[in-house]
N, C-alpha and C positions, 0 to 999 in steps of 0.2 A: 805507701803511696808511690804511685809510678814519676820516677825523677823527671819523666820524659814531658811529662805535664807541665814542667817547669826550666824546660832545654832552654838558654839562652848565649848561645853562641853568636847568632845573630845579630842580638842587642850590643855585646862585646863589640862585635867587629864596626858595629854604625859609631858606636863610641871611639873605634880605635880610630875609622876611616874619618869622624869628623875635630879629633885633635888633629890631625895631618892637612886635613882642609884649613882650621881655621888657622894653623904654622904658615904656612904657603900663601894666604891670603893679606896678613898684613906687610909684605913688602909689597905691597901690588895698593896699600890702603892710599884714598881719594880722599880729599878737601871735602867737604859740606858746607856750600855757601848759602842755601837758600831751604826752606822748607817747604810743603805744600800741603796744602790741606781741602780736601773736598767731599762734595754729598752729595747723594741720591736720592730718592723713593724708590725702592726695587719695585716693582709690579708684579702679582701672584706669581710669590713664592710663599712667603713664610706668612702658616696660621696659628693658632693656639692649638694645641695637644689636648686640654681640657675643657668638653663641651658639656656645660650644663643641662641635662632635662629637665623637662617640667616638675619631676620629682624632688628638685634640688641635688640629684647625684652624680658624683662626674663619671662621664662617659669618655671613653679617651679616644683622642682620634690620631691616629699613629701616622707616623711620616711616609709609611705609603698605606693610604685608606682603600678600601674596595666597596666599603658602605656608603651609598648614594644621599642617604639620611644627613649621617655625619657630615659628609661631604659639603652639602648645602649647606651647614650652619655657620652662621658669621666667621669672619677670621680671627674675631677676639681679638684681646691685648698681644699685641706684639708692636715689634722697635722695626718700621718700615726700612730703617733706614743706612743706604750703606756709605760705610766712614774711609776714607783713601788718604794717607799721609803718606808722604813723597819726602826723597831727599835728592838733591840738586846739587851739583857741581856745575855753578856758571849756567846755562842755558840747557847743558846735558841731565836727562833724570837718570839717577842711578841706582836708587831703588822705592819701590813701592809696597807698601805694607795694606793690607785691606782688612776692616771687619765687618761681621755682619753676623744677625743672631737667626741661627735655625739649625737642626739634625742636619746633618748634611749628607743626606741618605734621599735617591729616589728609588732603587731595587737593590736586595741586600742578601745577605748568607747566602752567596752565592762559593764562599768556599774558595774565592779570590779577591785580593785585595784590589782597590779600586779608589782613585782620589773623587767618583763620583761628580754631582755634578757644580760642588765648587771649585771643584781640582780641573774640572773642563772649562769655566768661566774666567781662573786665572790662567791658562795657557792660550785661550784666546786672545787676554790681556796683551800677556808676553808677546805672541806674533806682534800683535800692533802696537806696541814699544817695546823693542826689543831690544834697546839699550840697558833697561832695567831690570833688576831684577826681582821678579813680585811674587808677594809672602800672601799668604790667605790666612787669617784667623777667627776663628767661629767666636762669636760673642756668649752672652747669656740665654743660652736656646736649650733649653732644658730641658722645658716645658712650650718649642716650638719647634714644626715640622713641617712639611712641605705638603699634609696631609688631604687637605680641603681643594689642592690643586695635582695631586697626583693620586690615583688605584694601584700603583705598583705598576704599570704597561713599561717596559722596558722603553719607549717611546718618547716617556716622558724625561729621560735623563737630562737629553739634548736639550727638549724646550726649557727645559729650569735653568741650564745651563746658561741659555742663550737670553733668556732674562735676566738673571745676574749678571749675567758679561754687559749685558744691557746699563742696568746701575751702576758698572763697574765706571763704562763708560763715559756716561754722565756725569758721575762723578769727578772722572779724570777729567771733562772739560769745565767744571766749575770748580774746578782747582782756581786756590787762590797763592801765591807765592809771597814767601818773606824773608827780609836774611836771619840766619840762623847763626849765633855766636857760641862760644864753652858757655857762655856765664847764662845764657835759655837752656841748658841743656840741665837736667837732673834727675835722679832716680832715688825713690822713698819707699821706705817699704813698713807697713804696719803685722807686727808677729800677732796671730789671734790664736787663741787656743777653744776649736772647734767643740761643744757638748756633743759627747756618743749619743747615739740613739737610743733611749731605754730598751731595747725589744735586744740590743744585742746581749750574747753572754758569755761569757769566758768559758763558762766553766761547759757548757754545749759545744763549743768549736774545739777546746781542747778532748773533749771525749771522740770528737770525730775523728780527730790529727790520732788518739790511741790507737783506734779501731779502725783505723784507712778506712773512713766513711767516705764515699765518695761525694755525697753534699760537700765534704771539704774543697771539693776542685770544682766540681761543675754548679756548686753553685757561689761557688767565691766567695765560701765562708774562711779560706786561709788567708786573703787579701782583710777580713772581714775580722778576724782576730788579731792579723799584726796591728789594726789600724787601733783597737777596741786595746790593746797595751799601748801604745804610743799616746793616747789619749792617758790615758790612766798614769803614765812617767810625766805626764807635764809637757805633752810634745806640742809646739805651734807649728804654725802654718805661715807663711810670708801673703802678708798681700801688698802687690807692687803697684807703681804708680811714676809714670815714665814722665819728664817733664819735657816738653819742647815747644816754647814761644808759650805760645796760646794753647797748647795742645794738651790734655793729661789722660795717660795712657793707661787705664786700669790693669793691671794682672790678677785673675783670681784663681779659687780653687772650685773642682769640681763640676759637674753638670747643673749651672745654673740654671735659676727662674728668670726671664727676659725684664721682670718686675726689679730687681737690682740694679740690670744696667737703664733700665729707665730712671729710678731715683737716682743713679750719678747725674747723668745729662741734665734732671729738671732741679738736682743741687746746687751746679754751675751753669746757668745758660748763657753765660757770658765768655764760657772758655769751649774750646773742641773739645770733648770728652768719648772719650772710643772704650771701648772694653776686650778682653781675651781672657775667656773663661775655659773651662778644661786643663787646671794648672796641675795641680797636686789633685790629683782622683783617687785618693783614698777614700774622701766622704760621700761619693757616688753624687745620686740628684741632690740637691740643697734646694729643697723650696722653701718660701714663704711660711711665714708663721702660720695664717689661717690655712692654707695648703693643704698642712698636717690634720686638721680637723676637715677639711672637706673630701678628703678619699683622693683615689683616683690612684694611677699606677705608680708617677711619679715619686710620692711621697710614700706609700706601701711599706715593709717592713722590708721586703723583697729589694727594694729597689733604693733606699735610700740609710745613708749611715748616722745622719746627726740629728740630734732633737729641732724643734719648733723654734728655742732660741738661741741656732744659729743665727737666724735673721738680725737680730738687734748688732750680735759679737758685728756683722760683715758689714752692716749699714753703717755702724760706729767706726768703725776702719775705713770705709770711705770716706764719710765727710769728716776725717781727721786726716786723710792725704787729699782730699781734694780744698782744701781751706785757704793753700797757697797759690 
């Protein structure tokens, strides 16, 4: 196998360069008197990836569409909605944290890296409070993408952009503040031990790892074997859950379904409930139990690592950190 396929010097140095940032940063660390918390409606951005025909079969409508068809069909289930917590020193904000569920892709393999168009709706953030400093996190958008509002037209970066920075917006003006003490502050974490995928096999991925097959690399079957032993030694996963006042902050694994961070939210409706999915991406897509029975790319052999009853493992992790 060519080593080069697996160079990470790079990775080293973001690791080395961010132990020397976070050194440097706490003699510089600030009070936290106040929290904030606010929502939007984003306005077309985010639709469903999985559109049903008449046939009953899913047809997938990918985060940049060019079918006029797809295009028109409803925007399906998805989470409109974007989530902004703030923390405050006194009257000054000092940082801003945002989520929101969808691909965050409007044109792509382009063969450079690009923070696309959430990474342009938080730097417009930033110009206009520029005291703070603001984090973007992609919710449970697994199975949502920008698709039904974008063909790929490189044109459309901007207008996405400028719709989120829009909700961004809003959001930040129906901020609501409150003080924030140690004893609001907590962090929980539930260990789950994810079910592998039946379709995966050991004994297939190591014959390729023999044979320098190259499926081993381009199609991430060695990501795809370490994950398929770690599963099989007993390996868990953390699912975190950030406490602040009113607020509880999910951390999860993988390329979620939007349908998860929906059942947090309609679990607590009494409390702020936000999500950041894409944690541990070993189990690739996590959909839905029925998901798995209705096709589509998401849940595919190709495209996903864990059986049908992950759903229950991640739902029962939830509503045993969101209880408190």
């Amino acid at each position: 196998m060519d080593p080069r396929q697996y160079e990470g010097s790079f990775q080293r140095q973001v690791i080395s360069n961010l132990e020397v940032a976070v050194r440097q940063s706490l003699p510089r660390a600030q009070p936290i008197t106040h929290l904030g918390l606010g929502e939007a409606h984003v306005e077309r951005v985010a639709s469903n990836r999985r559109v049903f025909g008449p046939d009953g079969k899913v047809r997938v409508r990918y985060t940049a569409c060019s079918d006029p068809d797809l295009r028109s069909a409803p925007e399906g289930t998805i989470d409109p909605i974007v989530s902004l917590v703030s923390f405050w020193n006194g009257d000054r904000p000092l940082a801003v944290l945002s989520y929101y569920a969808t691909h965050p892709q409007s044109y792509y393999r382009t063969g450079m890296p690009n923070p696309d168009f959430p990474g342009l709706a938080r730097f417009m953030r930033q110009l206009t409070v520029p005291s703070a400093l603001h984090v973007h996190f992609n919710g449970a958008g697994g199975n949502i993408g920008a698709g039904k509002y974008n063909d790929g037209a490189v044109t459309n970066r901007s207008i996405l952009a400028e719709r989120l920075a829009d909700g961004l917006r809003r959001a930040w003006e129906n901020t609501k503040r409150e003080p924030l003490t140690a004893n609001a502050v907590g962090w929980m974490t539930e260990a789950v031990a994810l079910p592998p995928s039946k379709h995966l096999s050991a004994e297939t991925f190591e014959k390729e790892l023999k044979e320098r097959d190259p499926k081993l690399v381009m199609q991430g079957d060695a990501s795809r074997l370490a994950w398929l032993r770690r599963c099989n030694t007993g390996h868990k996963l953390d699912v975190g859950c950030l406490k602040l006042g009113r607020a509880r902050i999910l951390h999860m694994p993988g390329e979620l379904f939007v349908e998860y961070q929906l059942a947090a939210k309609a679990q607590r409706p009494d409390l702020f409930v936000a999500m950041a999915a894409y944690g541990d991406y070993a189990p690739w897509y996590i959909g839905t139990a029925i998901a798995y029975e209705q096709g589509g790319y998401e849940t595919e052999p190709r495209s996903s690592n864990v059986a049908p009853e992950a759903e229950a493992v991640l739902i029962g992790a939830v509503h045993r950190l969101l209880r408190d």
